[in-house]
C-alpha positions as CSV (number, residue, x, y, z in Angstrom):
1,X,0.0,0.0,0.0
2,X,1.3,3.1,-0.9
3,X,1.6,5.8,1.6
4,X,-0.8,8.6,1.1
5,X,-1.9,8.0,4.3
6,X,1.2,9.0,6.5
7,X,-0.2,12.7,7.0
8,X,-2.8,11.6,8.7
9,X,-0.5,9.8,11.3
10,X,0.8,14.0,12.1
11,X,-2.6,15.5,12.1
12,X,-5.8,15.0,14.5
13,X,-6.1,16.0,17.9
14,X,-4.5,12.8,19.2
15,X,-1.4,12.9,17.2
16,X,0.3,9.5,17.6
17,X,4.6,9.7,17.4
18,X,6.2,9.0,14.8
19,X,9.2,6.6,16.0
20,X,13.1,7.8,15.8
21,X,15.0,5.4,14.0
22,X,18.6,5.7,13.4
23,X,20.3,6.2,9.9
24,X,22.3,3.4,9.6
25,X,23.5,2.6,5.9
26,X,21.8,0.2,4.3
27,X,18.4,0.8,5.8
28,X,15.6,0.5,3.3
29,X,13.4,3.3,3.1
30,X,10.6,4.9,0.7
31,X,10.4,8.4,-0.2
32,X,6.1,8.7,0.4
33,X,6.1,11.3,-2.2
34,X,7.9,9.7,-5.2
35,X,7.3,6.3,-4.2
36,X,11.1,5.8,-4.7
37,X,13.1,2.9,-2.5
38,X,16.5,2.4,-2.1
39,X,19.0,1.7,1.1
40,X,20.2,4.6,3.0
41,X,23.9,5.3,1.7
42,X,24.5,8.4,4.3
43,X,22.8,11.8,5.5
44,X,24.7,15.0,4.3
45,X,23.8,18.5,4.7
46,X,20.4,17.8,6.1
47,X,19.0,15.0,3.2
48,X,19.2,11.2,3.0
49,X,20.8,9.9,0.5
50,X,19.8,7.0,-1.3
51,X,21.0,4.3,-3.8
52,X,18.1,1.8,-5.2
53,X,18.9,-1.9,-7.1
54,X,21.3,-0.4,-10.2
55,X,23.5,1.7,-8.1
56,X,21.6,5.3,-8.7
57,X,21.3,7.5,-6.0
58,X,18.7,10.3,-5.0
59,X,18.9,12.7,-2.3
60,X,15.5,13.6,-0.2
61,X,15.4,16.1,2.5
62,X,15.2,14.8,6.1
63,X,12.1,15.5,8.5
64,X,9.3,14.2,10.7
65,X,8.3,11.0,9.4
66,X,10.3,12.0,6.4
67,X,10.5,8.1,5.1
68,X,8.3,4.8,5.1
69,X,10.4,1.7,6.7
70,X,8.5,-1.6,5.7
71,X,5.4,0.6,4.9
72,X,5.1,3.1,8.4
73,X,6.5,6.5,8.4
74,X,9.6,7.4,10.5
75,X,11.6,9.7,11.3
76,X,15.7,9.6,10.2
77,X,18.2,10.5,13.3
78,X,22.0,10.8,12.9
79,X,23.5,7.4,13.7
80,X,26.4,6.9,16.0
81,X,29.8,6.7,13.6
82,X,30.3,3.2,12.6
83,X,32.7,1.8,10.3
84,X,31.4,2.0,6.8
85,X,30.4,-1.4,5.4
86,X,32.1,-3.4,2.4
87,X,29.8,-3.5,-0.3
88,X,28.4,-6.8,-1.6
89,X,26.9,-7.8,-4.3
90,X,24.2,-9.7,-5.0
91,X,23.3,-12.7,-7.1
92,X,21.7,-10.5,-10.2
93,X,24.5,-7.9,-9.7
94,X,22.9,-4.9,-8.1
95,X,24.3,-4.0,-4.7
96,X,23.4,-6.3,-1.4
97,X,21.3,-4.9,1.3
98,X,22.8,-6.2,4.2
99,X,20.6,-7.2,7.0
100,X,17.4,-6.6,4.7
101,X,14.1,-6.7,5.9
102,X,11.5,-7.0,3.3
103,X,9.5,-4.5,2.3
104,X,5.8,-4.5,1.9
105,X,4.6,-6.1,-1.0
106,X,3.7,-4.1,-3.7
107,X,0.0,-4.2,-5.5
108,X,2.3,-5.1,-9.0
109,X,3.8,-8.7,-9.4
110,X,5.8,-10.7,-11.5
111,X,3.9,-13.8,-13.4
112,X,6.3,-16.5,-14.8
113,X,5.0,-19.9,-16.6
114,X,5.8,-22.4,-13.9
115,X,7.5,-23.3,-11.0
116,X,10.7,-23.7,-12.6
117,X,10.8,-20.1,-13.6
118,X,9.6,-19.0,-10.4
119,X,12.7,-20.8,-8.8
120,X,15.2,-19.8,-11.1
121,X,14.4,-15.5,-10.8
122,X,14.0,-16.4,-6.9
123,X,18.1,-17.8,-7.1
124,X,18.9,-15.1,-8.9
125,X,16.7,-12.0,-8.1
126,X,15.8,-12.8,-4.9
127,X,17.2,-10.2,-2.9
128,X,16.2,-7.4,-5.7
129,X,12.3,-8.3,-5.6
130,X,12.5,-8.1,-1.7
131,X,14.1,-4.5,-1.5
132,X,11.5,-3.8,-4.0
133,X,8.4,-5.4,-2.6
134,X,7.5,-7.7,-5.8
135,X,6.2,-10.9,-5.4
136,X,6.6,-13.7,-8.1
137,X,3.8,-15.9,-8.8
138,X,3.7,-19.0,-10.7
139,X,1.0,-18.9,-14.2
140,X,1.2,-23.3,-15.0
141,X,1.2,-22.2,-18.9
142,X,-0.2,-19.2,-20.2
143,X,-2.8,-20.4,-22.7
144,X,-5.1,-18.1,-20.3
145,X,-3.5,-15.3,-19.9
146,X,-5.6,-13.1,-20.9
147,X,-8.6,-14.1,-18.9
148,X,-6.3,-14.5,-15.3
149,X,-5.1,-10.5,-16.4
150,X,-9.0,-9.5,-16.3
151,X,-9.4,-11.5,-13.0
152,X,-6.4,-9.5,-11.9
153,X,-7.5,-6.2,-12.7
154,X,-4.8,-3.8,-13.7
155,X,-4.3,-0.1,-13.1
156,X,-2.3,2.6,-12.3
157,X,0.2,1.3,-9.3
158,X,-1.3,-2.5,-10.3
159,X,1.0,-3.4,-12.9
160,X,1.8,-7.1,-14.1
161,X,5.0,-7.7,-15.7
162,X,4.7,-11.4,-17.5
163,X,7.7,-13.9,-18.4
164,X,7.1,-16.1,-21.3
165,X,8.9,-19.0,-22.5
166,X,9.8,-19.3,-26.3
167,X,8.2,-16.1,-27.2
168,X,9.3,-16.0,-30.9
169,X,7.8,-15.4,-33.7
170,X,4.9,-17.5,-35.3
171,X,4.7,-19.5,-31.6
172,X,2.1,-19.7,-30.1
173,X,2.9,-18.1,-27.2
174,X,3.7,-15.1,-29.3
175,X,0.5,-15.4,-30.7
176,X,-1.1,-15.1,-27.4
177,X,0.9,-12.3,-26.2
178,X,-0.2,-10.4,-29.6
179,X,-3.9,-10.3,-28.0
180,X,-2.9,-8.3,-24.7
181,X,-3.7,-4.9,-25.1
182,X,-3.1,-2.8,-21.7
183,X,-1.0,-0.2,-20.8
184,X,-0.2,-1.8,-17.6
185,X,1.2,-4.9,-18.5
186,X,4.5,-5.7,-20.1
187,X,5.4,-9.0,-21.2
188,X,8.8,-9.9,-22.1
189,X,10.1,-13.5,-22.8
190,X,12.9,-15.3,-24.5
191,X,13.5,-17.5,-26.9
192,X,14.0,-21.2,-25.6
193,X,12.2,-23.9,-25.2
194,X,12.0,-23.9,-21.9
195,X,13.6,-22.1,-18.8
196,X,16.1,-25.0,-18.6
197,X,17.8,-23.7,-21.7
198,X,18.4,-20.3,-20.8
199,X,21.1,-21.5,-18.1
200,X,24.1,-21.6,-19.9
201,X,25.3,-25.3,-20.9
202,X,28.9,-24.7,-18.6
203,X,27.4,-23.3,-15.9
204,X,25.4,-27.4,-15.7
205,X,28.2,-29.1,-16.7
206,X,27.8,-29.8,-20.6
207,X,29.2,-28.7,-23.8
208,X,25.2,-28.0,-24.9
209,X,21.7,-28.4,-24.5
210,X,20.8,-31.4,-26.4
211,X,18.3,-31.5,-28.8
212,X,15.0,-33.4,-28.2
213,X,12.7,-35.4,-31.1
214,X,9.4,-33.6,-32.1
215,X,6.6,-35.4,-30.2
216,X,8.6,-36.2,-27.3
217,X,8.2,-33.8,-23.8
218,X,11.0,-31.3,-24.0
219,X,12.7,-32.2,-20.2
220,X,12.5,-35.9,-19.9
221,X,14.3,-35.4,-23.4
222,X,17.0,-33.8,-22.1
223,X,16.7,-35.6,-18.8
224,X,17.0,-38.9,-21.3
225,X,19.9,-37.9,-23.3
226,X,21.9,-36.8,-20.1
227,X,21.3,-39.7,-18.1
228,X,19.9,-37.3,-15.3
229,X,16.9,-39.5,-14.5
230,X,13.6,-38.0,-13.6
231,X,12.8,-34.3,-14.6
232,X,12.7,-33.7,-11.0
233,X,16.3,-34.7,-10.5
234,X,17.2,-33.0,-13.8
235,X,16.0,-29.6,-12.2
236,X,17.8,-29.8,-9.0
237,X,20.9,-30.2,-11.4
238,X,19.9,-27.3,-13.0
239,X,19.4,-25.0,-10.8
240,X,22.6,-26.3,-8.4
241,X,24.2,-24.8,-11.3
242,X,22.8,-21.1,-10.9
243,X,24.6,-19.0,-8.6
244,X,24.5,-15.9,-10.4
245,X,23.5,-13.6,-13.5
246,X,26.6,-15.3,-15.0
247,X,25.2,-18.7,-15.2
248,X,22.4,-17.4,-17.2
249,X,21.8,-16.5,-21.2
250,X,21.5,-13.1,-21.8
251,X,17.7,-12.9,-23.6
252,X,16.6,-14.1,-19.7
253,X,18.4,-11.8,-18.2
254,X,17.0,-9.0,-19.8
255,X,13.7,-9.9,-20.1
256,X,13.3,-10.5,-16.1
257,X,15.4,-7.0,-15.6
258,X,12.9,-5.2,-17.5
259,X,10.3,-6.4,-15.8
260,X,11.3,-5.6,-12.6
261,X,11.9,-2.1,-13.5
262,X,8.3,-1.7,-15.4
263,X,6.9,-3.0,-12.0
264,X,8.7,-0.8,-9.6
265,X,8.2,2.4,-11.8
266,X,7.1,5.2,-9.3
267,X,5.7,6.8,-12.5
268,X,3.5,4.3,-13.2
């Protein structure tokens, strides 16, 4: 929920406080007005600075209940000096928020085709979609996409970004995507068969993705060809392998990067 609301907590007759909470870098905080999150890099000259998931820093002027922490208003107090803390990174690259508490889900989310995909932007963008408050849900095929976006209900601040598998042209998962017409959704994809695919071969342990017979299921294919037994046990192998952006193709990468930034768009 967004934070419209935080005047009213400094208004009324009864005016409740506002608790002090020290600035500590790394603190995740939401400017009410823009909507913008990012972690607290330091306070300077009487602002907050902060730096969101590609490194980019704002500055916003400090004040009572100046910033939402995991969705209530505080108020930003000089910490006591501390030694400044190594940056990190995380798993898709951006800069790790250490300590991280997650913030409030946003209305927006992140629809993938299966669980697969769900796990495999979880490995890797994790962290990212918790700083931001998106959740990730799981579609089981999109041959109904555009009756579960009605059922959604889309708007301004209720986006849906959507991850499609083999989204090429003449598919027919292209040809589905051709029939969504709404400003607030974006769907991206790449071009593989499946999920499996866009992990790069070396990061599983093979020179490259075999190739699998028409009329024959795509993973036990490749689970038959590679001796990895079940599909089950061929995706645990799979995603051992992910550890980072690096492990993955860059069409994936991409796609999920620029739906995470249509999601989070404070303009939106």
């Amino acid at each position: 929920m967004r934070s419209h609301s935080y005047d009213d907590i400094l208004s009324g007759p009864r005016r409740r406080k506002v608790p002090e909470v020290p600035a500590e870098p790394g603190l995740v905080l939401e400017d009410p007005a823009s909507g913008y999150c990012g972690a607290l890099v330091k306070l300077e000259y009487g602002s907050a600075v902060l730096e969101d998931r590609h490194g980019n820093h704002r500055v916003f002027p400090l004040g009572p209940a100046a910033f939402l922490l995991e969705g209530k208003p505080v108020t930003l107090v000089p910490a006591r000096q501390t030694a400044t803390p190594a940056r990190t990174m995380s798993a898709s690259g951006s800069v790790r928020v250490e300590g991280l508490k997650a913030r409030v889900a946003r209305d927006s989310r992140i629809w993938v085709e299966g669980k697969h995909d769900a796990e495999l932007v979880e490995r890797v963008w994790g962290h990212d979609l918790r700083v931001e408050g998106v959740v990730v849900e799981a579609l089981d095929g999109v041959d109904v996409l555009a009756e579960r976006i009605a059922e959604f209900g889309t708007g301004p601040g209720r986006r849906l970004g959507v991850l499609v598998d083999h989204l090429v042209p003449g598919s027919k998962e292209s040809r589905l995507v051709a029939a969504i017409d709404d400003e607030n959704v974006l769907v991206t994809g790449h071009p593989y068969v499946d999920v499996w695919q866009a992990v790069k071969p070396a990061s599983v342990g093979i020179r490259q993705w075999p190739s699998v017979p028409k009329g024959v299921e795509w993973k036990e294919g490749i689970c038959t060809a590679l001796g990895w037994g079940e599909p089950y046990e061929g995706w645990q192998r799979v995603l051992a392998g992910v550890s980072s952006f690096r492990d993955l193709e860059t069409p994936l990468i991409g796609a999920v990067e620029r739906l995470i930034d249509f999601v989070t768009d404070p303009e939106a």
